[in-house]
N, C-alpha and C positions, 0 to 999 in steps of 0.2 A: 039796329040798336041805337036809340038814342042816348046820345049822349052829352050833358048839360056843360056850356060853358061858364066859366067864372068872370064876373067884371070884377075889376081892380080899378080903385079911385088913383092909382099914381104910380105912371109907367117906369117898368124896370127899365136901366140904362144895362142892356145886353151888350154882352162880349160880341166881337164882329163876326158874323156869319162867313164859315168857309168857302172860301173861292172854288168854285165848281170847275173852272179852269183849271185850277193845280191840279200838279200829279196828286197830290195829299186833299184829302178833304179837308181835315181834321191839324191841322200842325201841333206840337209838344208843346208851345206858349200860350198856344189858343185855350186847349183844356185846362192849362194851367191856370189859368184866366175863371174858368168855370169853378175849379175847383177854390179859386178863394173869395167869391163873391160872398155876398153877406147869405147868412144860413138860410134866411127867410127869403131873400130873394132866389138863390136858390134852388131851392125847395118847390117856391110856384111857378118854376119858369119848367121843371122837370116836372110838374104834377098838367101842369096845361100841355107838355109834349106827350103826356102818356093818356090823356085826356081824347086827345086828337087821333089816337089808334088803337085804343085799348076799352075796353070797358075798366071804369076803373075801381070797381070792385070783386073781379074776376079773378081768380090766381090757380094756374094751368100747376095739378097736384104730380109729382115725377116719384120714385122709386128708381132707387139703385142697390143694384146687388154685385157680392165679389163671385168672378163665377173662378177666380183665380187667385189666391191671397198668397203673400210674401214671395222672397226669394229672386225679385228683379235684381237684372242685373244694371240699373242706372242708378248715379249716386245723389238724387233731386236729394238736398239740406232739407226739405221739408217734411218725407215718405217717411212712414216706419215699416212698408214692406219692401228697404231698400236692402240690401244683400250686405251694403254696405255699414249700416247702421247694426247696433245690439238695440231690439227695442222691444223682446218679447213675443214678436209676430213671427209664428210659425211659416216654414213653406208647408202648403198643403196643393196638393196635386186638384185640378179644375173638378169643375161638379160635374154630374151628370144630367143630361137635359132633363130627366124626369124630376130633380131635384128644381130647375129654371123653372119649369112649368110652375110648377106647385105654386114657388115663392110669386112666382109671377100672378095666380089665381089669387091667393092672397091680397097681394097688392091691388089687384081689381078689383078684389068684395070691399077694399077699404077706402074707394074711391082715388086709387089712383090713374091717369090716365097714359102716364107716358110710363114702358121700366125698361131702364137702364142696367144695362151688362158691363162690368170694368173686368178686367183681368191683369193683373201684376204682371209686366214682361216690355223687353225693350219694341218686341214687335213678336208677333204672331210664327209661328211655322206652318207649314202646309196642313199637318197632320191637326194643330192645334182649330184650324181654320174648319176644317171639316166639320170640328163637333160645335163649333160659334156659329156655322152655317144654321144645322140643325134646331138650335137653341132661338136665332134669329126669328127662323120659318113656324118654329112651333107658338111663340110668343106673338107674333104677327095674325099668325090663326085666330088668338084669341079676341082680336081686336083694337088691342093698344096701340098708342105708338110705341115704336121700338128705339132702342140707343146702344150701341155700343160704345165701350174706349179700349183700347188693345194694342197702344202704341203706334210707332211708323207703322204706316203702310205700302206696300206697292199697287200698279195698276191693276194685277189681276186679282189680288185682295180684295180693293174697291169695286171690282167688277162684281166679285162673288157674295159680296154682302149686299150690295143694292139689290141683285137678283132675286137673294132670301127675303126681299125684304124689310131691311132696316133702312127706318125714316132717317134718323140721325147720327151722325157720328162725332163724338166728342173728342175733344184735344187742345188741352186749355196751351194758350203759348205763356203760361204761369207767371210772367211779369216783362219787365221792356227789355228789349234788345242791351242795353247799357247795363242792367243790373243784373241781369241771365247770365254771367259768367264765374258771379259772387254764389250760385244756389246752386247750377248743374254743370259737372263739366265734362258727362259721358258722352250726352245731344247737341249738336248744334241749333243754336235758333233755326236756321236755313231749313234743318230738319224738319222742322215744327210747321213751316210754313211748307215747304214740300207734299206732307200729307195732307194738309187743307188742300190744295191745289188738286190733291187727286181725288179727294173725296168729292169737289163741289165738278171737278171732271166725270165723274160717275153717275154725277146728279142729283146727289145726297144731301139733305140738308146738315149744314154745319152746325155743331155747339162746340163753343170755344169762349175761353173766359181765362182767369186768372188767380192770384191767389195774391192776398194784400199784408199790411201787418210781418212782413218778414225783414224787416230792416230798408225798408227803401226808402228814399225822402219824394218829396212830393211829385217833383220831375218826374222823378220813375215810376210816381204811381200816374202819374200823366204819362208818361209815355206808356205804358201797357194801353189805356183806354185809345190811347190814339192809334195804336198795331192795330186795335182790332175794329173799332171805327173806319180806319183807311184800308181794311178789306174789298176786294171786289170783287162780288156783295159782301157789306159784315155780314156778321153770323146770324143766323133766325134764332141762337138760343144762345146766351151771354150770362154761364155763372160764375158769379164772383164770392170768392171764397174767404174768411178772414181764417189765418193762420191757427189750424189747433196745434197747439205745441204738444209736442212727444218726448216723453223722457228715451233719450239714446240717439234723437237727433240731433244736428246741430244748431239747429235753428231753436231748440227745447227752452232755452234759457232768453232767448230775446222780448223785448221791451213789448207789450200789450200795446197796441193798437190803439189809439181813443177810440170809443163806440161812434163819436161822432163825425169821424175822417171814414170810418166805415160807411156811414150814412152818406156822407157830401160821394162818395165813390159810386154809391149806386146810382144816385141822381146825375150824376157825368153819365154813367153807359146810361141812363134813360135819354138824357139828351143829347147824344151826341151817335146813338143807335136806336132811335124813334120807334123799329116798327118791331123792334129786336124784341123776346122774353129775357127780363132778366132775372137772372135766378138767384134767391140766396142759398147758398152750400153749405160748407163746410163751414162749421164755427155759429150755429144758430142754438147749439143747447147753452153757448154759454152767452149770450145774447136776453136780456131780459124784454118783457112784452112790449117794452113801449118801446124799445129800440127795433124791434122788426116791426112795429105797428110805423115808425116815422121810415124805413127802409119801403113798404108796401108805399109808402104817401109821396115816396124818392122816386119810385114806379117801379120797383121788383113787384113782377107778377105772377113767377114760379117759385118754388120752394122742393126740395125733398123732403118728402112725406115717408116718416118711417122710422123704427128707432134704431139702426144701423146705416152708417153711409159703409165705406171700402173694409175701415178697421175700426174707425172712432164712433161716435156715439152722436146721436139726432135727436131732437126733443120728440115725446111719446105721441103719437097718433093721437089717443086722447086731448094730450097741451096744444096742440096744431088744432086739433076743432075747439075747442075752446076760446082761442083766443080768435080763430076764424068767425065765429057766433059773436063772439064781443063787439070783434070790430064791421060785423054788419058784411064782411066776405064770403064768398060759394066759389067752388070749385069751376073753372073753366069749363064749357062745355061744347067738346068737338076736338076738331085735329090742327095743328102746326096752327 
């Protein structure tokens, strides 16, 4: 793949590159640093790192389905299928793999390449794992890559999904160590990092990301990129979420996000997790084109493709090739 460099007539004065010596790559000031540089420096300093590993008009298309919706027992401020919340979301009892299939056939006539399986629940039970097995194996058959999210896990869980199967396992650590105690107080962080440890012990690749826009000041949106930068390995798949507000959370009523803190966010995980996908999530239908067009320019290279993410709402398959046509983008071709 060739891929063209850009010259620039007047060198950016870059934030100091992480000491490969530190325990940390990445320190909390350092990104901090990234994240206030001028917008246009920025921007080309993250579009020349995504430049250097990416084709850069590529965007790997993902699908996700609930195969489990409401009735968790964790109380995350952001969920509307939190047990703890009134927000309209039914418990309804898990699908049936024949039901996974299907969605999943779907998803592949519409050019998706990766589908992803969530299930509402603090972790998995034995009995529950049987039928995610099954759903893993039949979707893997098909040729995709596969994803789950399903909460903690233990070793033999990790054991039993990589068996089936699944490329990747998701499990965002949702924001920094400092302001994780403001949003969830059923999980421990520890938790969060516990399951990454066994998943990438299994030999799984990770997707881990976060969710932005929920009251946190810049720090904390720097420290989430730095958790997940100072991973050992980061993650192969990094989505970053901007808060869709629910009526009956509590998070329902806080302050919108600038579009353009949104934007300076994705270009930190592009530069500061080089080789990573990074995905835009949750909060793309309310996202206008030119803001996920200067997000793709940030280096997100993945997107969910589809008009349902878990509960909320996705811009239409149609709007996603439209604006993929406009801006001169094709879908990713191949695996991880």
């Amino acid at each position: 793949m060739n891929i063209q460099t850009i010259e620039f007539i007047r060198p950016i004065k870059k934030p100091a590159e992480p000491n490969a010596a530190s325990s940390q790559r990445w320190k909390v000031e350092d990104v901090e640093v990234l994240f206030k540089l001028p917008f246009a420096d920025l921007m080309f300093r993250a579009q020349q790192v995504h430049r250097e590993n990416f084709d850069p008009n590529a965007v790997q298309l993902s699908t996700l389905l609930s195969i489990k919706t409401g009735g968790c027992s964790e109380d995350c401020g952001y969920c509307p299928q939190s047990a703890f919340h009134s927000t309209g979301v039914e418990n309804r009892k898990m699908l049936e793999v024949g039901e996974v299939v299907k969605a999943a056939k779907a998803a592949q006539q519409s050019g998706a390449g990766r589908f992803c399986m969530g299930a509402a629940w603090r972790e998995p039970s034995d009995a529950d794992m049987l039928s995610v097995v099954e759903m893993v194996k039949a979707v893997h058959g098909l040729g995709m890559e596969t994803c789950a999210t399903l909460g903690m896990l233990n070793d033999k869980q990790t054991s039993q999904l990589r068996d089936a199967g699944l490329d990747y396992y998701n499990h965002n650590l949702d924001t920094s160590p400092e302001f994780y105690g403001d949003i969830i107080s059923t999980r421990d962080y520890r938790d969060r990092l516990d399951t990454l440890e066994r998943v990438r012990k299994a030999g799984m690749h990770v997707c881990s990301g976060g969710i932005v826009g929920m009251g946190e000041n810049l720090a904390q949106r720097a420290g989430l990129i730095a958790q997940l930068a100072n991973l050992d390995p980061y993650p192969e798949s990094v989505p970053i979420n901007n808060l869709v507000k629910v009526e009956g959370t509590p998070l329902a009523k806080i302050e919108d996000l600038d579009p353009l803190d949104f934007v300076r966010t994705i270009a930190v995980a592009r530069i500061t997790m080089p080789t990573a996908r990074v995905r835009l999530s949750a909060g793309r239908q309310q996202m206008s084109d030119a803001i996920q067009a200067l997000c793709f320019l940030a280096g997100a290279n993945s997107i969910f493709y589809g008009e349902q993410l878990l509960t909320t709402g996705n811009p239409e398959v149609e709007r996603d090739r439209a604006l993929l046509d406009k801006l001169g983008m094709y879908p990713f071709a191949g695996k991880h």
